[in-house]
C-alpha positions in Angstrom: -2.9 5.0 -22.9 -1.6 1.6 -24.3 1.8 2.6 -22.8 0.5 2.2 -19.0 0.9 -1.2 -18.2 0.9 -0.6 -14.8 -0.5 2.0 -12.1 0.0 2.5 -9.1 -2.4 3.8 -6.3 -1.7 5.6 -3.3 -4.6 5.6 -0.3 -5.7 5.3 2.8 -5.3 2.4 5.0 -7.9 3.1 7.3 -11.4 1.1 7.9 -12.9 3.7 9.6 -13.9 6.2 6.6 -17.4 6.7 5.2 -18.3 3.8 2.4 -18.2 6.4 -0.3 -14.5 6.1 -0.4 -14.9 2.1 0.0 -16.9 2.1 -2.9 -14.4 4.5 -5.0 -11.8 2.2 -3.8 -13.6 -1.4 -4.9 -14.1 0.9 -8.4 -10.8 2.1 -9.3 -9.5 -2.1 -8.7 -12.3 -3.3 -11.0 -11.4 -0.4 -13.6 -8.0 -1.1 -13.9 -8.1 -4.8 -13.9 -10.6 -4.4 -16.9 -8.1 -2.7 -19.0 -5.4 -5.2 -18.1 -3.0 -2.8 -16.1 -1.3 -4.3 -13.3 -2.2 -2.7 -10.0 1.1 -1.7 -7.6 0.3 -0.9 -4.0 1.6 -0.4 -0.6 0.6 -4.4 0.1 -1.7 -4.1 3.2 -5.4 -6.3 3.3 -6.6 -3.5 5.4 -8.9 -0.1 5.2 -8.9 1.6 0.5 -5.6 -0.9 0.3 -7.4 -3.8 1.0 -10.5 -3.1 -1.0 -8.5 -1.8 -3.8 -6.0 -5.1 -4.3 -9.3 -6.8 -3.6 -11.2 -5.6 -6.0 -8.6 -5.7 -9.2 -7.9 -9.7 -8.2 -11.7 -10.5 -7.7 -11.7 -8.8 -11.2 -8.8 -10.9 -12.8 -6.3 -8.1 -12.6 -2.6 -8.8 -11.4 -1.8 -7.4 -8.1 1.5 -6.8 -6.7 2.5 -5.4 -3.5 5.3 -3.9 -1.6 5.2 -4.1 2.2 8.3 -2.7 5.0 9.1 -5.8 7.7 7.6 -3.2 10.1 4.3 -2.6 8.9 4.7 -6.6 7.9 5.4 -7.4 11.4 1.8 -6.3 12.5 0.2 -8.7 10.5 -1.8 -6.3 7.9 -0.2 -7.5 4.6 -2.0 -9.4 2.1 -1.3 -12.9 1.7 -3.6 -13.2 -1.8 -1.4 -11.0 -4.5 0.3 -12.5 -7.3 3.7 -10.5 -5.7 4.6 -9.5 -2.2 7.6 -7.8 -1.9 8.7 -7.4 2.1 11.1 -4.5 2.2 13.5 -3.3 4.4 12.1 0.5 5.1 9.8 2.7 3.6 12.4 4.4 1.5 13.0 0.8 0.0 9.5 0.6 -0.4 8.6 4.3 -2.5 11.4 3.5 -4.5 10.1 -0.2 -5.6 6.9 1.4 -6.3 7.9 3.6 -8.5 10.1 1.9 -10.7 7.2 -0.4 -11.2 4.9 1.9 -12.2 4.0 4.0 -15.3 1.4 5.9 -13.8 0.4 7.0 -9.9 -3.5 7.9 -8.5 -4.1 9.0 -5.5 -7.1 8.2 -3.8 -8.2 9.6 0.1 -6.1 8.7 2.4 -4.5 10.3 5.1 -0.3 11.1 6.2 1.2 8.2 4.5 -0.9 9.2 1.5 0.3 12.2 1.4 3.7 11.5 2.2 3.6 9.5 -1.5 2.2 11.7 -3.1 4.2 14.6 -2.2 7.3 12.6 -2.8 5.8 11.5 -6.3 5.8 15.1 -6.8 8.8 17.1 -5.7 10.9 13.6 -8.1 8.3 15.2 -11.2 9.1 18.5 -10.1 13.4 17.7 -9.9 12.9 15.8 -13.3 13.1 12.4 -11.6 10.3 10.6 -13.2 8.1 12.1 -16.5 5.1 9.9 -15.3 1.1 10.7 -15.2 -0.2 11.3 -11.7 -3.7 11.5 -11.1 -5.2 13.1 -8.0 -9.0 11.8 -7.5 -10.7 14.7 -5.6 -13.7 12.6 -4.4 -16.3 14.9 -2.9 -13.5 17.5 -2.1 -11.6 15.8 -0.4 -7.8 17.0 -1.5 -9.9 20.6 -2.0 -7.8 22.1 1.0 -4.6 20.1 -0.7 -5.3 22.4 -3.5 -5.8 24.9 -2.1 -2.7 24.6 0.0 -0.6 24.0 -3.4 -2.2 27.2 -4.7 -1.2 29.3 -1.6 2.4 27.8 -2.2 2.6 29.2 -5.8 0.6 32.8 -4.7 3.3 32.8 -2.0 6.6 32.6 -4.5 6.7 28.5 -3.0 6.2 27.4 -6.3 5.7 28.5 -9.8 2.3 28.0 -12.0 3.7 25.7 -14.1 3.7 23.2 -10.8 0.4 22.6 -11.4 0.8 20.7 -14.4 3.0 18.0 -12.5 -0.3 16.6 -11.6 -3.7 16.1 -13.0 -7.4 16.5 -10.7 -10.3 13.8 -11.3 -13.0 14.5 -9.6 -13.9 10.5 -9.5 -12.9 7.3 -10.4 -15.1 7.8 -13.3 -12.9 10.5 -14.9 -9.2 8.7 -13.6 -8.6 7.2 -17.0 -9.5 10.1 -19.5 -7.4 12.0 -17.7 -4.5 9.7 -17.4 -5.1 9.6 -21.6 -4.7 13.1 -22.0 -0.8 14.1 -23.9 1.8 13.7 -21.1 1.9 16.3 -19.3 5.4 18.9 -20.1 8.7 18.1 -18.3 9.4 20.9 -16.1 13.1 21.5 -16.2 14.2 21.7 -12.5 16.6 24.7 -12.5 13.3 26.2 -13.4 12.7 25.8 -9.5 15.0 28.1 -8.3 14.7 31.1 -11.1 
């Protein structure tokens, strides 16, 4: 895993989730500040964000953040990272996080979570980016995401080879072993539409 120098996390910006996910959160900063990978985030001090940016600087991890004017504008970025970058718009924003990043795990979280990771996706899926994405299913949580993915591919949505556009953790424990696993195959994308 030497070549990940930096990951980036998608998750939840809300404070009102159950302290399990906190705590998974506070982990996955600490883990990846201990191995020296930069963390890339949505740049928000508030709800898993927060706790996750907080967590890799209170750990000596570099911490860089990408933030729209809108979501700026209300006062919820955080003002202790090594970077902030204030964006135009949230397309400006996926895109900066991307190219910044050599891997992506996804934490709980809830639309705008999905919205990245579903974007991270379908660019795997249309050959956009070959990079690891890791999808922690903490106490079931993305289980109906799954699920949902699986229905896709039963219902001709998708082929079974989609599945390997992604990995499944079921902690923050088992993020990195499964980011070190070989790179997952490129899927070519004209393979979509056979």
């Amino acid at each position: 895993m030497s070549e990940i120098s930096s990951i980036c996390v998608y998750c939840g910006s809300s404070n009102r989730v159950d302290q399990r996910y906190k705590d998974s959160a506070r982990a996955l900063g600490q883990a990846i500040a201990a191995r020296g990978i930069d963390l890339v985030y949505g740049g928000g001090r508030v709800g898993l964000m927060g706790i996750v940016a907080d967590s890799a600087l209170e750990a000596g991890g570099r911490v860089a953040g990408i933030i729209p004017q809108h979501i700026q504008a209300l006062e919820v970025e955080h003002t202790g990272l090594h970077e902030l970058h204030v964006v135009d718009s949230m397309h400006t924003r996926k895109r900066m996080m991307v190219e910044r990043s050599d891997a992506f795990v996804v934490l709980p979280g809830g639309f705008g979570t999905l919205d990245e990771t579903f974007e991270i996706l379908t660019w795997k899926q249309l050959g956009l980016h070959d990079k690891p994405i890791v999808i922690v299913d903490q106490d079931g949580y993305w289980r109906p995401l799954l699920e949902l993915i699986d229905h896709m591919i039963k219902e001709g949505f998708g082929r079974p080879e989609h599945r390997k556009l992604y990995r499944v953790a079921p902690g923050v424990e088992e993020v990195f072993a499964a980011l070190a696993l070989a790179p997952e195959p490129v899927i070519e994308p004209q393979a979509k539409w056979l």
